[in-house]
N, C-alpha and C positions, 0 to 999 in steps of 0.2 A: 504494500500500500504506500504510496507515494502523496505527500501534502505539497499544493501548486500554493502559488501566492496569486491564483487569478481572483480569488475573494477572502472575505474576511473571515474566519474562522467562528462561527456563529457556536452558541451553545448548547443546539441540537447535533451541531455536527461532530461537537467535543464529545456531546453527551454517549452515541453511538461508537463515537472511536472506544471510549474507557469503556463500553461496554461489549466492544468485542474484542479485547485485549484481556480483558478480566475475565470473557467465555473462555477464551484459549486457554489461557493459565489456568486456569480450573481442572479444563480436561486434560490440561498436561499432568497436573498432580495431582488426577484420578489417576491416569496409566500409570505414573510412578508409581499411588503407595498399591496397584493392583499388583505390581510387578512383584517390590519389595514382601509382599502377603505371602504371594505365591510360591517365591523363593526361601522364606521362612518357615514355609510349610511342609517344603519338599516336597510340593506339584512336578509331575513331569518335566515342566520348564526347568529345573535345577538340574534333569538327570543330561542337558544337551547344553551347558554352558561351558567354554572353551578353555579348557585346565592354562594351557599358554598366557591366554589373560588375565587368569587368577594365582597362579606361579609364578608371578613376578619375582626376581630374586628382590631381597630385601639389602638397601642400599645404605640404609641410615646405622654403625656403625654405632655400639656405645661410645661415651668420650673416651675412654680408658684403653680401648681397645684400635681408637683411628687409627694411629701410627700403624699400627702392626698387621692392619687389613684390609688398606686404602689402594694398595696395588690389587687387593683381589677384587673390592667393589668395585674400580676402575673399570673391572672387564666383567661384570656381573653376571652379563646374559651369557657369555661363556663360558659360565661354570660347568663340567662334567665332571663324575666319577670317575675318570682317571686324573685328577687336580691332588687326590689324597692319596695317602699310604694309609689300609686299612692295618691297625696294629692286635687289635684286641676283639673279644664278642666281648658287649659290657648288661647286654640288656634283652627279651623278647618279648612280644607282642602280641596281640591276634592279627597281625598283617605283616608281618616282619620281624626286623631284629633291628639293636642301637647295637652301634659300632663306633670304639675310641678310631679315631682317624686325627691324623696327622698333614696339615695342607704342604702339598710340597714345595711351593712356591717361597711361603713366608714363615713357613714352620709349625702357625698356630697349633691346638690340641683343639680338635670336637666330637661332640657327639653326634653321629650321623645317625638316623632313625631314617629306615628301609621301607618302604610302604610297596605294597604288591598293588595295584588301581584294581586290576580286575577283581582281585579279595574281598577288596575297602567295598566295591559296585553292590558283587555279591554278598555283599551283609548288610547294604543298605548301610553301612556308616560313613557317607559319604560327608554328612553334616556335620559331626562329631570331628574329622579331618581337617575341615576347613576352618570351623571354630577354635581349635587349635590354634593352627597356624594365624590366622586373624590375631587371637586374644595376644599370643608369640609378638605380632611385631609390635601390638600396644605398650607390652610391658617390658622393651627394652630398657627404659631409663632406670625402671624401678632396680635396688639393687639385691633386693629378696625374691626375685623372679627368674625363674631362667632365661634366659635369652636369645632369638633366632638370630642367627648370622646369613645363614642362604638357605633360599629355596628353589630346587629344579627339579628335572623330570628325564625320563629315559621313556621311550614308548611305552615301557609295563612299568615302570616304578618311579615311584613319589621319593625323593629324599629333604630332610629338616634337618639342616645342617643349626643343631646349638651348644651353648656353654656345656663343657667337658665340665662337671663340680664334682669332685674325688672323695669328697669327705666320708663320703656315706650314707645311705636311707637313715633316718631317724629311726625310722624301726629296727634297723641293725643294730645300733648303739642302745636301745631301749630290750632287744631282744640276750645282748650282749648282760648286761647290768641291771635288768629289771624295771628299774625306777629310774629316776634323776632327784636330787637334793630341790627343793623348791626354788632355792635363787637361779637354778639353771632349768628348771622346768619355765621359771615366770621369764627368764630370757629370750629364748625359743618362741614362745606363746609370744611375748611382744613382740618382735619381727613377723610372726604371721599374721599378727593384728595388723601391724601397718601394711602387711602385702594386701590382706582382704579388704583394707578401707582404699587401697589403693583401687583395687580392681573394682571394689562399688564404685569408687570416683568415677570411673569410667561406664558407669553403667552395666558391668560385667559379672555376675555371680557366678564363684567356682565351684560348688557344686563336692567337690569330691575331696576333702580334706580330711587325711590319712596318713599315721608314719610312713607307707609308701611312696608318700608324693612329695613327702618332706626330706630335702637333701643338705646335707651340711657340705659349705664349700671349705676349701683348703686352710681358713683363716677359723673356721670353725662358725660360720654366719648360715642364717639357715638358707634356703630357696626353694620355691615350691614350682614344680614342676608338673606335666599331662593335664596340660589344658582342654582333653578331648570333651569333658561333663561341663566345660561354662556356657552360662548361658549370658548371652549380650541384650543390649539391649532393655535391662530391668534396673530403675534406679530404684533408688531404696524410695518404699513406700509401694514400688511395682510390684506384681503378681505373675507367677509361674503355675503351670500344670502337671509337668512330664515328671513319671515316676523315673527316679535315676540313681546312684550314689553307692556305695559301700556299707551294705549290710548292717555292721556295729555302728556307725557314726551317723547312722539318716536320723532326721528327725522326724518328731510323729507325724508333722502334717505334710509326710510325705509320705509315709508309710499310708496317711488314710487318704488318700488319694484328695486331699482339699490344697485350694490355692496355696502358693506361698508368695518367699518373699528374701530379699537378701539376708533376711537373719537367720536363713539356714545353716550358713554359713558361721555362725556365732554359735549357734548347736555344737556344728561340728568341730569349732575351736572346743566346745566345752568339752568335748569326749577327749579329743587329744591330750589334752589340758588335764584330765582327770587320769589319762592311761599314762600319761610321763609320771604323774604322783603315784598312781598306787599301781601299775604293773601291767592293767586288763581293761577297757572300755569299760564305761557304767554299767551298761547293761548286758554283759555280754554273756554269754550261753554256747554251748556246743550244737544245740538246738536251734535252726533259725527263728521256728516260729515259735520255742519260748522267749529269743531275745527279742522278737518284735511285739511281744506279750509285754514283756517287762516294760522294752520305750515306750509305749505307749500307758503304761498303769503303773510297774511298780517303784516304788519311793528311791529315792536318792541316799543309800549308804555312804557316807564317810566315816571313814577309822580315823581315829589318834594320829597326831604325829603331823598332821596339816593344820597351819595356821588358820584363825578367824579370817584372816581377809581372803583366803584361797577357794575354804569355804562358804564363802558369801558368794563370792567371782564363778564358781562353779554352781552355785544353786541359780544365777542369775542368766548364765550361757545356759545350762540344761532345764531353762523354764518351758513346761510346755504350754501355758499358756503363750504366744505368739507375740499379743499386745503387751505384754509384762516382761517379757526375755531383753534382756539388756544387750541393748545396741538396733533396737528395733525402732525406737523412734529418732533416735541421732546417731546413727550406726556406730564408728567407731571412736565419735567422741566420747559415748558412752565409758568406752572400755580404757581409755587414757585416763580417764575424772577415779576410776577405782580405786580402790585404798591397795587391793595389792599390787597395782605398778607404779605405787608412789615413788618409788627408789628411781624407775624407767625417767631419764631424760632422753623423752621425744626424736630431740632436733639431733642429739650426739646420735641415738640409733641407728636414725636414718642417714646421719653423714658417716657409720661404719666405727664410730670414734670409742665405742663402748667395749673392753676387751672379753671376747666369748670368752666361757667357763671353761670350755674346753677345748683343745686346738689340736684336731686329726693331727697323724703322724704321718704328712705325705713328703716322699723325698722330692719329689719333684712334677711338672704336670701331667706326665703320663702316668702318675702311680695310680695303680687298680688292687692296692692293696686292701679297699673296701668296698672292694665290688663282690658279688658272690661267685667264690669257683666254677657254678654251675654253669656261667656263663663264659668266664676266662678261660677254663678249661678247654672250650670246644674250637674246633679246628677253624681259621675262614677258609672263607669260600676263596677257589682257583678264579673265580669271576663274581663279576657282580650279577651278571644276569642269571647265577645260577639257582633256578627260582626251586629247586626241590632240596639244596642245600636253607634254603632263607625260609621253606613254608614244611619242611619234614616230608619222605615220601607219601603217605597217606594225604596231607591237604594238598599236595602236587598232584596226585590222578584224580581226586576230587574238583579241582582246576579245571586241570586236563579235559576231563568229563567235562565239567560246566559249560569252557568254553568250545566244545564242539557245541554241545546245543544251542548257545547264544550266535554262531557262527550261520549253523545251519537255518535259524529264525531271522538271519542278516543283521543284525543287531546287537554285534559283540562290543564293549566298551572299553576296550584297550586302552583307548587315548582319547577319551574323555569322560575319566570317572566320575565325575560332576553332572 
């Protein structure tokens, strides 16, 4: 539409323009949030979206780490699996296996996590993948998060090139020793408080907090790791559906299948929070469906030997009432105001300034001295493509199997798991 100066611009004729400029923008941001719905819902539309587009390698580089990886974002898109020397198995999956790898070029140490696409298709956890990765490059700055460095692709595999952290699962050190002494449990528990207020900042609930997802790095600091259970998009005060999480740490109003909310996540700090103290999750059981008995009905036991303020902080995360559970109306300012992280200065936390309690014994960045044999032990692969080495013979002919049939139906998703 073009405006002449053959006449005056009258106020029917203004009135018309603003109101066909305002139809348009409307129906633009109808298609958008239909789009945005659709893709959150994992409509068909998600299963044909172009992995190339959505694999961007990631270019932004923590501060700490520029120097040493600016020649490799330089050439980002040309990342490939043969850039690394794979050294070690450190880790496996339902899709794959992490691998310590070594970049040849500038030396760094990472973790590379192996993703099979046709696997990820065939389970339908396509979304779970991408959320991941997503949540990954949100929380580079943070420094109790793990952090993506690169993301590429091979026709059949996904790789997440991030942060090598050596120290250990939490749950190895707690499986090692039992307990932790309270001044080192309330340490722990403060670093994942500010990663969790972090990740609400952004709108992001993680879902899955567990001494497995809890990593102590080399200085002995914590980081939380497997971003595949966040959910985006929920700020505090927002509501969630989807039954998901780790058995001992859900909270009830997950278990009964009612809305939630970013304070699940404050549950699941309380459980950790309570198994670093006394050894076992609150409610736990050999029995599933007596543990989902107990979180949802039976009373909160505390033994001797935990201070009042540990026991208030605990009664306050494991509330089941929803509206009453602390950090549920001012998420994690809540949990800063509490009597038992009076000792915690905040601002030193977060700037790394506060000395861990404990400091792993790692000689150097490639130490896998607190990794599980079960994994170090095992042989790599002669290739990367060797997909019956990375998925075990059985879910290789199961593959195998699958994708004749998706082949034969024209409709195999090699390379575009998405």
């Amino acid at each position: 539409m073009t405006l002449t100066h053959d006449g005056a611009m009258t106020y029917a004729k203004m009135s018309r323009l603003v109101s066909f400029f305002s139809a348009l923008l409307k129906r633009k941001k109808t298609i958008f949030s239909d789009l945005l719905h659709k893709m959150a819902s994992c409509q068909p539309l998600y299963q044909h979206l172009d992995t190339q587009k959505i694999l961007r390698p990631q270019t932004k580089p923590k501060m700490e780490d520029r120097d040493t990886v600016s020649s490799v974002h330089s050439q980002s898109s040309l990342i490939k699996p043969s850039d690394f020397d794979y050294l070690k198995v450190i880790g496996k999956g339902s899709f794959g296996k992490v691998l310590l790898a070594r970049h040849r070029q500038h030396g760094g140490y990472y973790a590379i996590k192996v993703l099979h696409k046709q696997t990820i298709v065939k389970r339908k956890e396509q979304q779970h993948v991408m959320v991941e990765r997503s949540v990954l490059l949100k929380g580079l700055q943070h420094p109790f998060l793990v952090g993506l460095h690169f993301s590429f692709q091979t026709p059949n595999m996904l790789y997440f090139v991030v942060d090598y952290v050596n120290g250990g699962e939490l749950f190895y050190h707690l499986q090692k020793e039992g307990s932790f002494p309270e001044s080192r449990a309330a340490f722990y528990a403060a670093e994942m408080t500010m990663a969790l207020g972090y990740l609400h900042s952004l709108d992001i609930v993680y879902r899955d907090l567990k001494p497995e997802n809890i990593l102590l790095d080399s200085k002995g600091h914590v980081r939380l790791t497997d971003f595949g259970l966040c959910k985006e998009g929920v700020a505090v005060g927002g509501i969630m559906h989807t039954f998901c999480g780790t058995p001992e740490y859900l909270a009830p109003e997950v278990l009964q299948g009612h809305t939630y909310s970013p304070a699940v996540d404050w549950w699941g700090l309380g459980s950790v929070l309570f198994e670093m103290l006394y050894g076992l999750p609150p409610f736990y059981s050999h029995s599933k469906e007596e543990m989902f008995e107990k979180i949802l009905h039976a009373p909160l036991h505390m033994r001797s030997g935990v201070s009042e303020a540990a026991c208030s902080l605990l009664e306050g995360l494991l509330e089941r009432n929803v509206s009453k559970r602390l950090g549920e109306r001012r998420d994690i300012v809540e949990l800063q105001e509490h009597p038992f992280f009076a000792s915690i200065n905040w601002d030193d936390l977060l700037a790394r300034k506060v000395t861990p309690p404990f400091v792993p014994n790692v000689t150097s960045p490639s130490d896998v001295s607190y990794i599980d044999p079960e994994f170090t032990l095992q042989p790599l692969p002669t290739s990367m493509t060797d997909r019956e080495w990375f998925y075990g013979a059985a879910v290789y002919a199961e593959d195998k199997e699958y994708s004749s049939y998706e082949s034969s139906r024209g409709c195999c998703h090699t390379s575009q798991f998405t």
